[in-house]
C-alpha positions as CSV (number, residue, x, y, z in Angstrom):
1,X,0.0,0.0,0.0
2,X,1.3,3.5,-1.2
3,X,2.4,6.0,1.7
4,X,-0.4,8.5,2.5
5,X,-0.9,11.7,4.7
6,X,-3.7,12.1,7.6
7,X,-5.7,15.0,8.3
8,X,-7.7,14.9,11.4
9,X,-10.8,16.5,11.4
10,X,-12.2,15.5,15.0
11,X,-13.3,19.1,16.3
12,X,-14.2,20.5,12.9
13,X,-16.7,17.5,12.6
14,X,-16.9,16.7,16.3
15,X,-19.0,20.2,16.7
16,X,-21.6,19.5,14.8
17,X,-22.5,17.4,18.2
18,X,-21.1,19.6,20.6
19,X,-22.0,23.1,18.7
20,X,-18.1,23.6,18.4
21,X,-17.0,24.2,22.2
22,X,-14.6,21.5,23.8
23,X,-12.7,21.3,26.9
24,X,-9.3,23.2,26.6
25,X,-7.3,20.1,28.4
26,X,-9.1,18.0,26.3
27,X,-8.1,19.6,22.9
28,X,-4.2,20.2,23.9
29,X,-4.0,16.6,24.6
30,X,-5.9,15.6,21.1
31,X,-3.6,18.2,19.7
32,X,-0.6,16.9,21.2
33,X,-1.4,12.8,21.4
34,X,-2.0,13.0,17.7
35,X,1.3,15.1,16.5
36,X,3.3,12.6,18.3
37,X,1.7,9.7,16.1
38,X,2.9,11.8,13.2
39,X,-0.8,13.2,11.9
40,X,-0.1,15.6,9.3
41,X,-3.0,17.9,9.7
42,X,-4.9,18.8,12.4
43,X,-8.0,20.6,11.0
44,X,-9.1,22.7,14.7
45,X,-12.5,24.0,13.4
46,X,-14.0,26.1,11.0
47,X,-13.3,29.8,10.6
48,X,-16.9,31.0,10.2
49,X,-19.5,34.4,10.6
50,X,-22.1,31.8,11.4
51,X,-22.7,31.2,15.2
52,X,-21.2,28.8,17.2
53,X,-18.4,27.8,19.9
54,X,-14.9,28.8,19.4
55,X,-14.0,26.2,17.5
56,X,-16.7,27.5,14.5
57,X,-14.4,30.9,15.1
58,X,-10.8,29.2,15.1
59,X,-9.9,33.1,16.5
60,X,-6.0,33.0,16.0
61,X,-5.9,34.6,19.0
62,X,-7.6,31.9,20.7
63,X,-6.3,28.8,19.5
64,X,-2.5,30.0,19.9
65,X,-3.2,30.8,23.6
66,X,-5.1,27.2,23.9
67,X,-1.9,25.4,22.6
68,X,0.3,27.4,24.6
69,X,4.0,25.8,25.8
70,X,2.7,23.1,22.6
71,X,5.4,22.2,20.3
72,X,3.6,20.7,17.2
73,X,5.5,19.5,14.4
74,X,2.0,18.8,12.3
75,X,0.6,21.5,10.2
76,X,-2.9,23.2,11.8
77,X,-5.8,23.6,9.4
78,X,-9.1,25.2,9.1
79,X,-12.2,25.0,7.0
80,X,-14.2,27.6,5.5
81,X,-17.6,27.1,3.4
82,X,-17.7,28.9,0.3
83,X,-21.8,29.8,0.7
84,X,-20.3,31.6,4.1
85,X,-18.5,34.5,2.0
86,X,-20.8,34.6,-0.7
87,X,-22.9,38.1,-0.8
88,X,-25.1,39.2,-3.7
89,X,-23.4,36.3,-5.9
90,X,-20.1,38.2,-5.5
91,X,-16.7,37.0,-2.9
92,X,-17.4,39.2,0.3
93,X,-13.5,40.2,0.5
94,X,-14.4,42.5,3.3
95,X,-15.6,39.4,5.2
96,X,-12.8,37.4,4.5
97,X,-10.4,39.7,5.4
98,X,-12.2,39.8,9.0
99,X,-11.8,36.4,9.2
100,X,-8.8,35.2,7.7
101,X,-6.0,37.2,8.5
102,X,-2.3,37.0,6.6
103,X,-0.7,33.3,7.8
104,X,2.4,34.7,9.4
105,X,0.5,35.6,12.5
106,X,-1.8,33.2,11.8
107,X,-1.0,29.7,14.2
108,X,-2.3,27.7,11.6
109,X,-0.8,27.1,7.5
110,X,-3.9,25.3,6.0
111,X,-6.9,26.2,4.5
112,X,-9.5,24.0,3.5
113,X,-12.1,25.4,1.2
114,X,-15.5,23.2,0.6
115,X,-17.7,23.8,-1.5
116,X,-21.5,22.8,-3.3
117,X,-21.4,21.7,-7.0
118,X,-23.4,25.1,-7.4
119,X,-20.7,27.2,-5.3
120,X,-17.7,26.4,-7.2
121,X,-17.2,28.8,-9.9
122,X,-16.3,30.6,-6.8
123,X,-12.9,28.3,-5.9
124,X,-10.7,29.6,-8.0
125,X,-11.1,33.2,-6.7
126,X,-11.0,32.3,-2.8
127,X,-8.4,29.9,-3.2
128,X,-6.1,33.0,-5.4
129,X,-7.3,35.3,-2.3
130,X,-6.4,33.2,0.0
131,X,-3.2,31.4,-1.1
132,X,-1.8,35.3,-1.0
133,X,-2.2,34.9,2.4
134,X,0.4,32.6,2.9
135,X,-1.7,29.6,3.2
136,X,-1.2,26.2,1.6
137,X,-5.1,25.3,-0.2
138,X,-7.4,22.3,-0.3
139,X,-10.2,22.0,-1.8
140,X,-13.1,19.9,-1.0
141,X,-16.4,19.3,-3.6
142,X,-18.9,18.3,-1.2
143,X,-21.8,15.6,-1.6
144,X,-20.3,13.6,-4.2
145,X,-22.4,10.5,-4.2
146,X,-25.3,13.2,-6.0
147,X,-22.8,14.5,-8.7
148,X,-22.8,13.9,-12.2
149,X,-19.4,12.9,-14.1
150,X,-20.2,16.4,-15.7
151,X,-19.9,18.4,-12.4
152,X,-17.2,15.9,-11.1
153,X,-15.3,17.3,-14.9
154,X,-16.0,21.1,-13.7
155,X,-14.4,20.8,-10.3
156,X,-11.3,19.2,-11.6
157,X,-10.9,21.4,-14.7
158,X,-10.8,24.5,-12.3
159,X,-8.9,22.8,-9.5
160,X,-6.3,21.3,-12.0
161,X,-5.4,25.1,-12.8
162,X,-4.2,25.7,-9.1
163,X,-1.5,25.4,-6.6
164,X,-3.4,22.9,-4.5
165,X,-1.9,20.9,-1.5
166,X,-5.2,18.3,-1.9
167,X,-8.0,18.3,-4.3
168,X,-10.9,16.5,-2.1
169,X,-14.3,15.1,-2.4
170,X,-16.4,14.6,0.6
171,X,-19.2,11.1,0.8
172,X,-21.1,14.0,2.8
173,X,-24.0,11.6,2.8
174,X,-22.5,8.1,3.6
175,X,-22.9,6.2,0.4
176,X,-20.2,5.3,-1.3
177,X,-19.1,2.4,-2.1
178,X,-15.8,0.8,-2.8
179,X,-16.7,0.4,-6.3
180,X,-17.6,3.8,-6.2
181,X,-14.7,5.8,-4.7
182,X,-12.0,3.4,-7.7
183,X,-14.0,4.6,-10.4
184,X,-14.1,8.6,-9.0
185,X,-10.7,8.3,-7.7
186,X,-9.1,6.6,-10.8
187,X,-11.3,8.9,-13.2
188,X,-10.9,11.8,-12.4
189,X,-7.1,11.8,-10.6
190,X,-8.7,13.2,-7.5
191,X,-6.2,12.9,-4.3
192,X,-7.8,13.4,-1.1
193,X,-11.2,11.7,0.3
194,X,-13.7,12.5,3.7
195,X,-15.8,9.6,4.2
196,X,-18.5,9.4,6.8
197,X,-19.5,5.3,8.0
198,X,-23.6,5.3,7.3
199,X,-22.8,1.9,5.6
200,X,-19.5,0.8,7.8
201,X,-17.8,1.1,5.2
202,X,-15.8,4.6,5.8
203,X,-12.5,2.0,6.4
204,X,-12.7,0.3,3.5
205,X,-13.3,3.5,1.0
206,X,-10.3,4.8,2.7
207,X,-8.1,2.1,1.5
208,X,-9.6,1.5,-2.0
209,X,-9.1,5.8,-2.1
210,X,-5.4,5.0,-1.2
211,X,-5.0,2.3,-3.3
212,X,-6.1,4.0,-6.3
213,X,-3.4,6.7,-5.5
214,X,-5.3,9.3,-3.3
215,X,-2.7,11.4,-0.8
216,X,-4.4,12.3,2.0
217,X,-7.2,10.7,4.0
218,X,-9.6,12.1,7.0
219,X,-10.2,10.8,9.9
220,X,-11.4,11.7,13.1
221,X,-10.9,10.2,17.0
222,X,-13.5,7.3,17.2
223,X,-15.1,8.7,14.3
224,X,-16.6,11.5,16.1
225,X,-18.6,13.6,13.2
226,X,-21.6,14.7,11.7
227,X,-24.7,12.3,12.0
228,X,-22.8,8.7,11.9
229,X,-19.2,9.7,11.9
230,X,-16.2,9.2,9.8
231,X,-13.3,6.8,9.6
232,X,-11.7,7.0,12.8
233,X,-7.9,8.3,12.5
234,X,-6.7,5.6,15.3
235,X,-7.6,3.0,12.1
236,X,-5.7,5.2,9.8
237,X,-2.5,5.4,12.4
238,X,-2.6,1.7,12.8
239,X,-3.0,1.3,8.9
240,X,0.1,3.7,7.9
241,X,2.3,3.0,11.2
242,X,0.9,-0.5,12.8
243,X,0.4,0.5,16.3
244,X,-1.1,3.5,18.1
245,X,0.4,5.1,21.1
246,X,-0.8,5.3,24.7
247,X,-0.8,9.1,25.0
248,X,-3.8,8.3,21.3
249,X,-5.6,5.5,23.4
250,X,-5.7,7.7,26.6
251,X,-7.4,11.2,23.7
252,X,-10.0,7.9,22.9
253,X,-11.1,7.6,26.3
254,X,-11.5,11.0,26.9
255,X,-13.4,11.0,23.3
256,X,-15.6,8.2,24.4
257,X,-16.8,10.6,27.3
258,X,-18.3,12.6,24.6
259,X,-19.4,9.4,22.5
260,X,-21.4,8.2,25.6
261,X,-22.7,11.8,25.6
262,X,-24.1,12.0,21.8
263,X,-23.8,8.5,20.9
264,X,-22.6,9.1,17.1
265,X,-22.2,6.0,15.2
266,X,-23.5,3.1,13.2
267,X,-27.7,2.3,13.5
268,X,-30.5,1.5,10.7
269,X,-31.7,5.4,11.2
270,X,-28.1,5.9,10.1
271,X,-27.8,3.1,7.4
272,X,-31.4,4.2,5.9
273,X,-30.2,7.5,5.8
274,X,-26.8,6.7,3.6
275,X,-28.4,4.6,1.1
276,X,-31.3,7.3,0.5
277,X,-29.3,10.3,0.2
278,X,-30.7,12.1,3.2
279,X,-28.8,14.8,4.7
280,X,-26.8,13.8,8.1
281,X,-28.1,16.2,10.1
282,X,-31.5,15.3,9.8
283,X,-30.7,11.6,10.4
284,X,-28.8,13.6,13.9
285,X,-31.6,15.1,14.7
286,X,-34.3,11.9,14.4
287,X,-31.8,9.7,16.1
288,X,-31.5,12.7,19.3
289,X,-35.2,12.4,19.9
290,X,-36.6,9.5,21.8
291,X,-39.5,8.2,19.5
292,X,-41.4,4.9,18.9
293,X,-40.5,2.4,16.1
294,X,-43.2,3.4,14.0
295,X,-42.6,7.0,14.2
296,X,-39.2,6.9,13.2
297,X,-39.8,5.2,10.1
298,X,-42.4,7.3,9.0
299,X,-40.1,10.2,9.8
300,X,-37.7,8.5,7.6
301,X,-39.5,7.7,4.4
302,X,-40.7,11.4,5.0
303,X,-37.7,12.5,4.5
304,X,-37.4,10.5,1.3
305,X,-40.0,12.4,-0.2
306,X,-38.6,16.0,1.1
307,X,-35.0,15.2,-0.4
308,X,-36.2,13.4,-3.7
């Protein structure tokens, strides 16, 4: 199996449960625990207007005074949605500047850009803007189990024109397959993947990603994400180094804490969910709420009707 690099996305996907506030102890060990076992990215958050805890913010200010006294050899990372600096069908630059501010006072060095199939005429600006910055760019085409080989083509003939550290698609709803991510991979040359585990089979699409040449993989601690989770990045360790370290196994208990709390992970609701293309956060919600049998498939085929 080729080499590969691993970008952990715990509290960037993590706050969709916990609306994007974790304990600070709790983050400097993740932080730490996972550059020892040689993680390559650590994506903190999002850098976001929208509401939310810190880590929607990822306030420069904030996360270098959280990892304080921290020597990290891994490079930091953020996210930003394209829709989020979108005004009047034009790049808010105004916003943008208030947000992201130049990378040599910035703690972190990566920034990832995602975007909708109908958002991306917009990539090639940001990522221009941004890159000026100082910042290295991935990209991310979001929803990619919905996408036509014609949108798929549109994405890659505008990222193929830019400096790009990773040119990403996200299984935003759970339902690739194997067979699935080979053919996107190999067709279109694309070289990072963000899998989420409605069908179980985040692990598996990982490896057919790598094996079909893809760079970097996402992961997250015990898979905590969006509606089911992701891959977990202990897996990915154990696949690209073959063992995991105490200081990782003692961040998984502490993450198991908050898996107890929210209780992400595999169930029909989520399974359904993945192989009908329903959004992940509706499948979160349903699954929160304490309802009988009949009333959650209802709520499910529902939802069929509302997304088709």
């Amino acid at each position: 199996m080729k080499n590969f690099k691993i970008l952990d996305c715990t509290l960037r996907d993590g706050g969709y449960y916990t609306d994007w506030m974790f304990d600070e102890q709790l983050v400097r060990n993740l932080v730490k625990s996972l550059d020892t076992s040689g993680v390559d990215i650590i994506e903190l958050g999002y850098k976001s207007p929208i509401k939310g805890g810190p880590y929607r913010k990822c306030n420069d200010g904030f996360i270098t005074s959280i990892l304080r006294e921290i020597s990290i050899n891994s490079k930091l990372g953020f996210m930003i949605d394209v829709k989020d600096y979108i005004k009047n069908n034009s790049i808010d630059y105004i916003l943008l500047d208030r947000v992201i501010h130049d990378s040599k006072i910035s703690p972190f060095s990566v920034c990832r850009i995602a975007a909708k199939s109908n958002e991306i005429e917009y990539i090639k600006e940001i990522s221009n803007y941004i890159s000026k910055k100082g910042y290295m760019i991935i990209c991310n085409l979001m929803g990619i189990s919905l996408l036509t080989d014609k949108q798929i083509t549109e994405y890659k003939n505008i990222t193929d024109n830019l400096s790009l550290e990773a040119v990403y698609i996200a299984d935003s709803y759970g339902a690739l397959m194997p067979k699935d991510v080979k053919r996107i991979i190999k067709k279109f040359g694309i070289t990072g993947i963000h899998t989420h585990d409605n069908l179980g089979l985040a692990f598996a699409n990982c490896i057919e990603a790598i094996d079909e040449g893809a760079d970097f993989i996402d992961g997250t601690v015990l898979g905590m994400g969006r509606g089911v989770g992701n891959v977990k990045t202990e897996q990915l360790i154990m696949l690209k180094n073959g063992t995991v370290s105490c200081e990782l196994l003692d961040t998984i208990n502490n993450i198991r804490l908050l898996k107890n709390k929210y209780k992400w992970g595999q169930n029909s609701t989520y399974m359904f969910a993945g192989l009908h293309h329903i959004h992940p956060l509706y499948a979160q919600n349903i699954n929160a709420g304490v309802i009988s049998n009949s009333k959650l498939k209802s709520a499910l085929h529902n939802l069929i009707n509302e997304t088709s």
